[in-house]
C-alpha positions as CSV (number, residue, x, y, z in Angstrom):
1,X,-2.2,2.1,19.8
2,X,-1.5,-0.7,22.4
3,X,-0.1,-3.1,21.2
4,X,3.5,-3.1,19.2
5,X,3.0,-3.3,15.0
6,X,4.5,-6.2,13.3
7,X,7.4,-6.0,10.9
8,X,4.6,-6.1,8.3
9,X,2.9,-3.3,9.5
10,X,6.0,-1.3,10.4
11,X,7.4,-1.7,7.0
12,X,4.0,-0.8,5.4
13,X,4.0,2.4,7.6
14,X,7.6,3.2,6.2
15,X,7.2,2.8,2.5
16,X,3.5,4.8,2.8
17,X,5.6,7.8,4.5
18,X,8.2,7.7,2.1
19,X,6.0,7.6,-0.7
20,X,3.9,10.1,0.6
21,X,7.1,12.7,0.6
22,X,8.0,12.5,-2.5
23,X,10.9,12.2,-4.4
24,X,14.0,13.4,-3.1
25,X,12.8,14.1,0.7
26,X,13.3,11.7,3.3
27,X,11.6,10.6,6.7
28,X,12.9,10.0,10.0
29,X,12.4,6.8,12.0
30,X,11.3,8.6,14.8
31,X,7.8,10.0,12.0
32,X,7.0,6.4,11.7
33,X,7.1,5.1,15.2
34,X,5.2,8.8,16.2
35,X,2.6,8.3,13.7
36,X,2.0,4.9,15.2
37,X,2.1,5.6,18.4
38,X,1.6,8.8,19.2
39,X,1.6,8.9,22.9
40,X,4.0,5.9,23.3
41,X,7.0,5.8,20.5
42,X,10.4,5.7,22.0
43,X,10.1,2.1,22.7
44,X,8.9,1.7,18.2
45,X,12.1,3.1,17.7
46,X,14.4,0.0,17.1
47,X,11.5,-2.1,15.5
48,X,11.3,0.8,13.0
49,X,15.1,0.4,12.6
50,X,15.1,-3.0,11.8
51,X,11.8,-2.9,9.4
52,X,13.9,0.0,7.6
53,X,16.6,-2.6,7.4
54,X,14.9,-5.4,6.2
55,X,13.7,-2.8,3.4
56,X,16.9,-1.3,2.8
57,X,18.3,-4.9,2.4
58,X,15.5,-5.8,0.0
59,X,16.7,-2.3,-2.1
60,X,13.1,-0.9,-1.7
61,X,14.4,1.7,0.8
62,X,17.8,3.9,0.9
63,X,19.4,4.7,4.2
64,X,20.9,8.2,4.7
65,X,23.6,9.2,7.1
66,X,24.9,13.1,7.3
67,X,22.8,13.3,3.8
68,X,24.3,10.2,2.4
69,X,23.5,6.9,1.2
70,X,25.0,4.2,4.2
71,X,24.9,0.3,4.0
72,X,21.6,-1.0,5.9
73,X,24.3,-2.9,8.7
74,X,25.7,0.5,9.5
75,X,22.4,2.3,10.7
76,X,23.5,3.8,14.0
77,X,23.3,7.5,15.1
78,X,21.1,10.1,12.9
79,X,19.2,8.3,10.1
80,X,17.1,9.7,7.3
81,X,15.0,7.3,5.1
82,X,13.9,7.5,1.5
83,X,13.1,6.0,-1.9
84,X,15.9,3.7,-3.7
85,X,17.2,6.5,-6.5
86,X,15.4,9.9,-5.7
87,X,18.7,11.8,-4.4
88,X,17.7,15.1,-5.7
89,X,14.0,16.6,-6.2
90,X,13.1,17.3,-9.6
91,X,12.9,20.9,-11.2
């Protein structure tokens, strides 16, 4: 992909890979900017960030930190994403 995804397309590309999981498991950033770009991601990185934001601020997305759920303003360092209210898998 040449050109850089819109915040439409990046949030689209979120929610598909967090849907796709499952309930319970989470995504990294870093499997939605490599499954847009495959051969060119680092730079997706922080649009991905703030698409995951925008979601997370809209409660259609949860934010995870060491495992845990972390306001949307304090996504720095490690980040998992997932589905609002799927913390554990079911039996």
């Amino acid at each position: 992909m040449t050109a850089r995804p819109d915040p439409t397309a990046l949030q689209a590309e979120i929610l598909r890979q967090v849907t796709a999981c499952g309930p319970g498991r989470s995504i990294s950033p870093n499997d939605v900017a490599r499954a847009l770009a495959p051969e060119a991601w680092q730079p997706l990185l922080g649009p991905v960030r703030k698409a995951a934001m925008a979601l997370a601020a809209e409660g259609k997305l949860e934010v995870l930190r060491k495992g845990k759920p972390a306001e949307p303003e304090a996504m720095r360092g490690v980040l998992r994403l997932r589905l609002p209210g799927t913390s554990a898998a079911p039996d």
